[in-house]
C-alpha positions in Angstrom: 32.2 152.5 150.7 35.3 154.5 149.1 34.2 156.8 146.7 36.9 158.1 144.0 36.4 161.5 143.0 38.4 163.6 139.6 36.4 166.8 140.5 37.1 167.4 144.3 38.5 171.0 145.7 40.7 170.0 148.3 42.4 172.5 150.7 45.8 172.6 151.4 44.7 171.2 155.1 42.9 168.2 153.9 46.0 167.2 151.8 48.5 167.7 154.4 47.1 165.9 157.1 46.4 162.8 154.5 50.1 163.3 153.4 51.0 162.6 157.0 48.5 160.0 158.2 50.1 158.3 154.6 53.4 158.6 156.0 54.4 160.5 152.2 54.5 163.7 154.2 57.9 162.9 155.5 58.8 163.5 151.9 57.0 166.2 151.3 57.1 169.9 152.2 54.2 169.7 155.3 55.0 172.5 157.0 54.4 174.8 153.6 50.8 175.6 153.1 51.8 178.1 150.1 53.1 175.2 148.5 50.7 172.3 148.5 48.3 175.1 147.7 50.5 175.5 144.2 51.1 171.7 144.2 47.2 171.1 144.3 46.2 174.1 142.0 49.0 173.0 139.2 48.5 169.7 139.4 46.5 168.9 136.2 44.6 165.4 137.2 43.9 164.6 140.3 41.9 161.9 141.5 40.4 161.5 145.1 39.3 158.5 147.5 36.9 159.3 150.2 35.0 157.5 152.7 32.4 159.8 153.8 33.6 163.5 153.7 37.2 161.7 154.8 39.8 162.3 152.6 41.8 158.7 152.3 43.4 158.6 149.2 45.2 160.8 146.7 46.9 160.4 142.9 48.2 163.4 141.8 49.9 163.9 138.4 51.6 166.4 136.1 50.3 165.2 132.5 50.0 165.9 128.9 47.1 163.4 128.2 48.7 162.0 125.3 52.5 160.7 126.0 53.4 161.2 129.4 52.1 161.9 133.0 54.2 162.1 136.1 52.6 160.1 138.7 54.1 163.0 141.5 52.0 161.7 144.4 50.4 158.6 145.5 49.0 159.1 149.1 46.4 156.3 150.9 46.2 156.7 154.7 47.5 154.0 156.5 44.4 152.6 158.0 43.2 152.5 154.3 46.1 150.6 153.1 46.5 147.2 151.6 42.5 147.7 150.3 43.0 148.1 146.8 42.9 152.1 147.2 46.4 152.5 145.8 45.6 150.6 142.8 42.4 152.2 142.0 43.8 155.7 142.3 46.5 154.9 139.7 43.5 153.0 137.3 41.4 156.2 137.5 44.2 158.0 136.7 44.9 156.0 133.4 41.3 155.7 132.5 41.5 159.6 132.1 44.6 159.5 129.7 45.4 159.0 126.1 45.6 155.3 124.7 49.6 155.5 124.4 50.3 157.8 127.6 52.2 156.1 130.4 52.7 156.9 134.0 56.0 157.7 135.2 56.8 158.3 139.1 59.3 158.7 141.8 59.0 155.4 144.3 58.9 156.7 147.9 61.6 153.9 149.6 58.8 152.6 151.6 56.4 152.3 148.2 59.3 151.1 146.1 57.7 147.0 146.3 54.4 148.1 145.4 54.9 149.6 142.3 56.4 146.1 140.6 53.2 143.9 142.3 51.0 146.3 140.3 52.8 145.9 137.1 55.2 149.0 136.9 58.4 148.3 135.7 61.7 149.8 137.1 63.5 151.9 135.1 67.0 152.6 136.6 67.6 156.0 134.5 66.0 158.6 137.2 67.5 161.7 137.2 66.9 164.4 139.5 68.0 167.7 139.9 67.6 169.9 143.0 67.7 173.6 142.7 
């Protein structure tokens, strides 16, 4: 039974290795403990899935509450896939925000299906800008 957590402290290890058994981690800067530490810590929600003391599952978003929150990661280990994970992540996530906020995120290329069978729609205005 996969248990979804808001309150967990996760280390910079246990999100790393999920990053990589999710395949997100080639996107991601793996090889930077520093920096997932500040990417956990300044993450404002975060929800968890675990099965056992096994980290499985991760949603992790930058958010005011009210308008907006950046969906910036959306990690389920691959043996966990295709169970419904995914989807409960992101409905945790919403069940902890304001009435009129929405979600906003990045598609990795592999996830970029997903997010339309779950009832996102595509917005083709994305901007990013790399320092």
């Amino acid at each position: 039974m996969i248990q979804f957590r808001d309150d967990a402290n996760i280390t910079a290890e246990q999100a790393i290795d999920l990053y990589i058994r999710s395949t997100l981690g080639e996107r991601r800067p793996i090889h930077n403990k520093e920096t997932f530490e500040a990417m956990l810590k300044n993450a404002n929600l975060t929800i968890t899935a675990w099965d056992e003391n096994t980290l499985v599952g991760i949603a992790r978003t930058l958010t005011d509450f009210a308008y907006v929150a950046y969906l910036a990661d959306l990690a389920v280990d691959q043996q966990y896939q295709h169970s419904g994970i995914g989807k409960q992540l992101i409905a945790n996530t919403q069940s902890r925000l304001g009435p009129e906020c929405m979600i906003v995120l990045l598609a990795a290329p592999k996830a970029n299906e997903y997010y339309e069978h779950i009832g996102f729609e595509h917005n083709p205005r994305a901007w990013t800008l790399k320092k």
